[in-house]
C-alpha positions as a Python dict, from the first residue, in 0.01 Angstrom:
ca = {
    (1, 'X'): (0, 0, 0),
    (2, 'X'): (245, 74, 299),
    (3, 'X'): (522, -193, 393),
    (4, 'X'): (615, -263, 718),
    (5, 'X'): (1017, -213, 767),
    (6, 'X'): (1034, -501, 1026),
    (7, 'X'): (847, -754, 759),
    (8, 'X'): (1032, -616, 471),
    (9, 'X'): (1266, -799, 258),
    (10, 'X'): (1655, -810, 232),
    (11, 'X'): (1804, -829, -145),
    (12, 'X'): (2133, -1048, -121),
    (13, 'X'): (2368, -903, -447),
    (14, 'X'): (2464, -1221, -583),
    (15, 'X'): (2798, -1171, -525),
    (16, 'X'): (2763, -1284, -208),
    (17, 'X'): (2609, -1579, -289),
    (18, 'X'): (2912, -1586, -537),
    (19, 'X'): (3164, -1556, -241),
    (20, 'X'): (2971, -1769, 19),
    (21, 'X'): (2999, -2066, -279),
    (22, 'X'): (3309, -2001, -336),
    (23, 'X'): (3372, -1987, 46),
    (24, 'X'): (3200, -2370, 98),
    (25, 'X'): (3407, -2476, -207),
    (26, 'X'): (3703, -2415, -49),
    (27, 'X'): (3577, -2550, 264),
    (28, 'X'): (3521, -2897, 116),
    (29, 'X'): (3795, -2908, -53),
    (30, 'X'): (3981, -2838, 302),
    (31, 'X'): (3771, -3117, 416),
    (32, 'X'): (3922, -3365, 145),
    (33, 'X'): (4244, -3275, 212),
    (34, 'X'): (4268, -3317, 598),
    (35, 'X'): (4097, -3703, 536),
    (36, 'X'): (4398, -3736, 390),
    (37, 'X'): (4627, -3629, 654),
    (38, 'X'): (4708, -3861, 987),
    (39, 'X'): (4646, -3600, 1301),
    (40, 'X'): (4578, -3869, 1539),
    (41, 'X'): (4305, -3765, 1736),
    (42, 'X'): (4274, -3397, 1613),
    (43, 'X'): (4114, -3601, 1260),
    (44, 'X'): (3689, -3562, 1373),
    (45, 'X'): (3745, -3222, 1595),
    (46, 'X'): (3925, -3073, 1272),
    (47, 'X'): (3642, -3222, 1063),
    (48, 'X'): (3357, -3104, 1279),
    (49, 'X'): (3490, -2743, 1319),
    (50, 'X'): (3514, -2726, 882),
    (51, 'X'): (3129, -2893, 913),
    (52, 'X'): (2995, -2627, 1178),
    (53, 'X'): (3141, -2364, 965),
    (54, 'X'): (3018, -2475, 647),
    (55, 'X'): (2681, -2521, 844),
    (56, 'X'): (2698, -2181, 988),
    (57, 'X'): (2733, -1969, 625),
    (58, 'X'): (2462, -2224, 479),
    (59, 'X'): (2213, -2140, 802),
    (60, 'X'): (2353, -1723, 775),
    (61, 'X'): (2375, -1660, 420),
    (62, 'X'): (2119, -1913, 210),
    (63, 'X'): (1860, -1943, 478),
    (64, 'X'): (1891, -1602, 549),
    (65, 'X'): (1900, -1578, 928),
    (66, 'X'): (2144, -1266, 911),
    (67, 'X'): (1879, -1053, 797),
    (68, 'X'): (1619, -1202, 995),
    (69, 'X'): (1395, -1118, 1280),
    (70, 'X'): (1548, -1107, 1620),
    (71, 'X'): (1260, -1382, 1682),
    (72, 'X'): (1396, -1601, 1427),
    (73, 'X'): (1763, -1546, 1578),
    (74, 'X'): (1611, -1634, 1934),
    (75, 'X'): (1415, -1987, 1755),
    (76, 'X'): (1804, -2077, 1591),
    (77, 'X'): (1956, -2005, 1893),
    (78, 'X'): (1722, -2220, 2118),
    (79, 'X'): (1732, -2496, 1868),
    (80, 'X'): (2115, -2471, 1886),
    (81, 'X'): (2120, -2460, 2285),
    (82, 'X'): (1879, -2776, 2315),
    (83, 'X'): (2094, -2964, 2101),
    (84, 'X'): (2429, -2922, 2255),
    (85, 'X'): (2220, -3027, 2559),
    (86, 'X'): (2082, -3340, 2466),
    (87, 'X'): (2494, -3407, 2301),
    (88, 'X'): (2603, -3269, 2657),
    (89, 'X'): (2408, -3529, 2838),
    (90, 'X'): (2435, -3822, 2601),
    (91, 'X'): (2828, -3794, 2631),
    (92, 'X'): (2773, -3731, 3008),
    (93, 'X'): (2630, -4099, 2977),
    (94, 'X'): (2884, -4223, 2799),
    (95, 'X'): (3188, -4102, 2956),
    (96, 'X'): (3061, -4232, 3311),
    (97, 'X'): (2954, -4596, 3215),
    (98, 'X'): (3214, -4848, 3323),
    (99, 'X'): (3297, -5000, 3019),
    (100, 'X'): (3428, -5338, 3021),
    (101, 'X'): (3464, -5353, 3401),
    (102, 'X'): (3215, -5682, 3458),
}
């Protein structure tokens, strides 16, 4: 039976799953600690750049998108693209209301 290269599958050694654990590990426990420190406004932009990290070696490593299709890449990618549209235009919304101005 021949196997097609572009259907064929990637072994991950387990030590990278080792070191990408280890990786979100540290990760939450950076997210512990800056809960715990007063930066004012810099608290939720500090906390959602650790998230999207965490959420980008989860999506890379576990789900395997790094050795994926380029199709599969493209679907992420479009998925990712929508959504920062629809968050565009929602805060678009939000910034422009008049709040408390009747």
């Amino acid at each position: 039976m021949s196997e097609n290269k572009e259907h064929a599958l990637h072994i991950v050694s387990p030590r990278i799953y080792v070191t990408i654990f280890a990786l979100l590990l540290v990760g939450t426990a950076i997210t512990i600690w800056a809960s715990y420190v007063d930066l004012g406004v810099l608290n939720p932009i500090i906390a959602l750049g650790i998230a999207c990290s965490k959420a980008t070696l989860v999506v890379l490593f576990f789900m395997h998108v790094k050795y994926a299709t380029k199709l599969t890449k493209l679907t992420i990618f479009a998925g990712l693209f929508l959504f920062m549209a629809l968050v565009g235009m929602t805060l678009s919304d939000y910034i422009s209301r008049a709040w408390g101005s009747w």
